[in-house]
N, C-alpha and C positions, 0 to 999 in steps of 0.2 A: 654594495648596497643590497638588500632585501629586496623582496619585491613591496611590501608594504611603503620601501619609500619611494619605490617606483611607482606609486600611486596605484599598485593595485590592492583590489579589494578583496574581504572575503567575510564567511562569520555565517551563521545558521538560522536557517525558517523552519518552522513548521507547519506543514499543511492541516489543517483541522477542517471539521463541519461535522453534522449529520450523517448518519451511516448511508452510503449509496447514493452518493450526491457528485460521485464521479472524481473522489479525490486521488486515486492510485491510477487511475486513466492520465490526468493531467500530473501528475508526477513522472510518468512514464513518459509522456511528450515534454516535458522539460529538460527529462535527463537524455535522451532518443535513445533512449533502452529500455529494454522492460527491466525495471529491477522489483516491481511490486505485482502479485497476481492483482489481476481484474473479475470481478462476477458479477452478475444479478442478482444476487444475494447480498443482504444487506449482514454487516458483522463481517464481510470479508478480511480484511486485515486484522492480525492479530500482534503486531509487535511495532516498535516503531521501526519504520526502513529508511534509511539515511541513503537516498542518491544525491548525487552529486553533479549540481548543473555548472558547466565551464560556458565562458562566453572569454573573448577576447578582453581581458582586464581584470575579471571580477572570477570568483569563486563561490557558489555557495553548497553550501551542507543541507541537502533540503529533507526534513523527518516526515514520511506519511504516517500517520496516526491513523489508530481505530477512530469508527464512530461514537463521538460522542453519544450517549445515550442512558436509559436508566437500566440497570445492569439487575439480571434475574438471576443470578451464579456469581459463583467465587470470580471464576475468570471473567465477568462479565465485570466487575468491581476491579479487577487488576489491569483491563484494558482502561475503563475510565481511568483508571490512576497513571497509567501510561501518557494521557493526552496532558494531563492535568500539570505531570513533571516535563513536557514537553514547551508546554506554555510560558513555562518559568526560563528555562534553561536557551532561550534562542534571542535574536537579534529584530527577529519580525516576525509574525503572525499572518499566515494565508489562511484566511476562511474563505473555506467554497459553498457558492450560495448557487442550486441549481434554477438555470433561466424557466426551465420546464413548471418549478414545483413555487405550491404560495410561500412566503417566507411564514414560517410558525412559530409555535413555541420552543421546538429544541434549539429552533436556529438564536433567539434569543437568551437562550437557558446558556448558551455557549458562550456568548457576548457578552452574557455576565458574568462569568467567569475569565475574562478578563481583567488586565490591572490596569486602572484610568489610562495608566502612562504608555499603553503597548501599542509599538508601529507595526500598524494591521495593514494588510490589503485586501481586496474584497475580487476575490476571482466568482465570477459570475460564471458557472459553468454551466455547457449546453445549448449555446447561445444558436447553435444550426438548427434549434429545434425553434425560434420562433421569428415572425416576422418582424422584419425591423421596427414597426411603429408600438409593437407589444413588447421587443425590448429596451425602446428606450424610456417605455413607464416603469418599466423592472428594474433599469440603472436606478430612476431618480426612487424608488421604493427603497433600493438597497441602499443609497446616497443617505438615506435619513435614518438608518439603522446606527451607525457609529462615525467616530474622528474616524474615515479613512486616510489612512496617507495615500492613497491610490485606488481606481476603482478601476477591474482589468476585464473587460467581459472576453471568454477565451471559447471556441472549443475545439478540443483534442483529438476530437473525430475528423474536424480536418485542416486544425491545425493554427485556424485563425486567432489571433491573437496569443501566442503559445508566447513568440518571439518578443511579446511587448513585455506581457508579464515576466519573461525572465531579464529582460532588460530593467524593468522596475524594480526586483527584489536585489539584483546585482549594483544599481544606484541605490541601495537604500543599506547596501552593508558596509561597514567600518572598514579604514586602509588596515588591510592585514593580509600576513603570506596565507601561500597555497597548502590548504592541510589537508590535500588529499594529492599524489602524482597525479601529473597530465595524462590523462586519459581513461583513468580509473572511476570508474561510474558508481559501487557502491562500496560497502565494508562490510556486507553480508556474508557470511561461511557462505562457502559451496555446497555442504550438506544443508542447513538450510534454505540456499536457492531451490534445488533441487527438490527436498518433501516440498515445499508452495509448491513448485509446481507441479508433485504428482496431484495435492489435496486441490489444486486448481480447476483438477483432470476431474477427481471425483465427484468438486462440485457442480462441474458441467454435465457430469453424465447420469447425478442421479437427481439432478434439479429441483425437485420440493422436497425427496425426501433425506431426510438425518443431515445437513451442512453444516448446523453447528456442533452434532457430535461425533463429528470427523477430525480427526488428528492426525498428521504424518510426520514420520520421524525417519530419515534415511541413515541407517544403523553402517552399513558400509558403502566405500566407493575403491573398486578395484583396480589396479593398474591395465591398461590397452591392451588384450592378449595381442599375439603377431599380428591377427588380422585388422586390429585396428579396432577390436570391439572392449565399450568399457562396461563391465558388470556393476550393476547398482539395486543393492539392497535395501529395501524401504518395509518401512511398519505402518499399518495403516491402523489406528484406532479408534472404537467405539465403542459406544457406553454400557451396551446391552448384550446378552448374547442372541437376542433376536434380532439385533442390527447387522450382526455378522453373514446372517443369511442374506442381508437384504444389498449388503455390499455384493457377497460374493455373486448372488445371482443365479441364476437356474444354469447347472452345469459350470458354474464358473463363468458363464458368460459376461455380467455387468463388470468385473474386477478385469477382466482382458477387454473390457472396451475403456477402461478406466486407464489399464496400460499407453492402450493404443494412444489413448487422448494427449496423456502425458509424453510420450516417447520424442514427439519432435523438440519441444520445449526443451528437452532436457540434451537430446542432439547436437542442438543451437546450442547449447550451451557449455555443452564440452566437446564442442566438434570433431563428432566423429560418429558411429554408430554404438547403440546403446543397444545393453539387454536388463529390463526391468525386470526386479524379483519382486512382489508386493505381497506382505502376510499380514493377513487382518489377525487383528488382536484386541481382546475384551478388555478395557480398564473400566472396571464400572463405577460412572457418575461422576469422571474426569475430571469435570467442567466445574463440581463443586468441593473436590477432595484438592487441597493445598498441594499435598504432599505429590500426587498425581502429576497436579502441574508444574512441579519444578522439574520430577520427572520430564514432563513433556516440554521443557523449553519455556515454562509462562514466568 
């Protein structure tokens, strides 16, 4: 017997919302790995990341998606089309609606892009950020937005309600086998692990300015020399050649703290110690040259 006739489940979601509404935070506590970077920057995620939440029965394939939103650039048009094939191709629908923020217009403009027939659930995220009596007018706000099959208020900072919602989208997918091994958390390359998490690094460290015309491309990964250290060669790119100054930093300072930031992440991740190489590099206007972007992965 399969496991499908062993009554387990499986089959795929995709998390959607609004850019910065804390969707790759709560994908991260679903799967309890980071498979997706995190930032204050809105546009953060730029592909879709398929983790993989396991529960005792059920399987699912879960897509975090860019933010929805109205796109200024080529690649801004390639991530909406990203969300848009996302929609189509899965079993349920996670919109994240944050407890923090009013619901708006994008949040609707998203909803409507929906197909009447799609089993949605409504992760209410951020819910430590308000008092119970202001989120239970939040639930009934968000209650009257669409057919939910489920209304999950979760949040990921710590933790509450993590376990319902994946309990909810794993009752909600079709009996089918495991398509991913037991214990396999996502299907992302390791050189793409790895550039997220250097561009993670840089957008933490250089915070308002240039995050969306930051690209990382990890060009090589070296085998352990005896001491146990793996050499990893990464491309950092941007659009301008007066962005290159603004990466590298007076003496090279901002692009070594940029290392620094990134080196543990990357540690964790191929356990052991690391030495990063990072060369900035000019491709100019990335973000609206097609051809640029298949270069880079879009």
């Amino acid at each position: 017997m399969n496991e499908g006739d062993q009554g387990f489940r499986s089959g795929f979601a995709a998390m959607v919302g609004r850019p910065n509404v804390g969707k790759s935070t709560l994908t991260n506590a679903l799967v309890g790995e980071k498979v997706a970077i995190t930032s204050s920057k809105p546009e953060t995620t730029r592909g879709q990341i398929r983790g993989i939440v396991e529960r005792d029965g059920f399987q699912v394939v879960l897509m975090d998606t860019p933010g929805l939103h109205r796109p200024r650039t080529e690649l801004g048009s390639r991530l909406n089309a990203m969300v848009h094939q996302a929609l189509a191709d899965v079993d349920v629908v996670v919109v994240a609606l944050p407890a923090d923020q009013a619901i708006g217009p994008g949040d609707r403009f998203l909803l409507g892009a929906l197909e009447p027939n799609t089993t949605a659930v409504a992760a209410v995220t951020k819910t430590d950020t308000l008092p119970r009596d202001q989120l239970v007018t939040k639930l009934g706000e968000v209650d009257a937005l669409w057919r939910w099959a489920a209304i999950v208020p979760v949040s990921a900072r710590d933790g509450a309600g993590v376990e319902e919602l994946a309990a909810v989208l794993g009752g909600l997918m079709p009996p089918g086998p495991r398509w991913y091994p037991e214990g396999q958390t996502t299907d992302q390359a390791l050189a793409v692990r790895l550039a997220e998490l250097v561009r993670e690094a840089a957008l933490e460290v250089m915070r308002e300015e240039l995050p969306h015309s930051v690209a990382v491309v990890v060009d090589e990964i070296e085998s352990p020399t005896s001491k146990g250290v793996t050499r990893v060669l990464a491309s950092l790119y941007v659009e301008r050649d007066s962005q290159k100054g603004i990466v590298i930093g007076h003496r090279g300072e901002r692009l070594k703290a940029i290392g620094s930031a990134a080196r543990p992440g990357l540690e964790a991740l191929l356990g052991g110690q690391v030495y990063l190489g990072i060369h900035v590099k000019v491709a100019k206007e990335w973000q609206r040259n097609p051809k640029l972007l298949r270069r880079l992965g879009f």
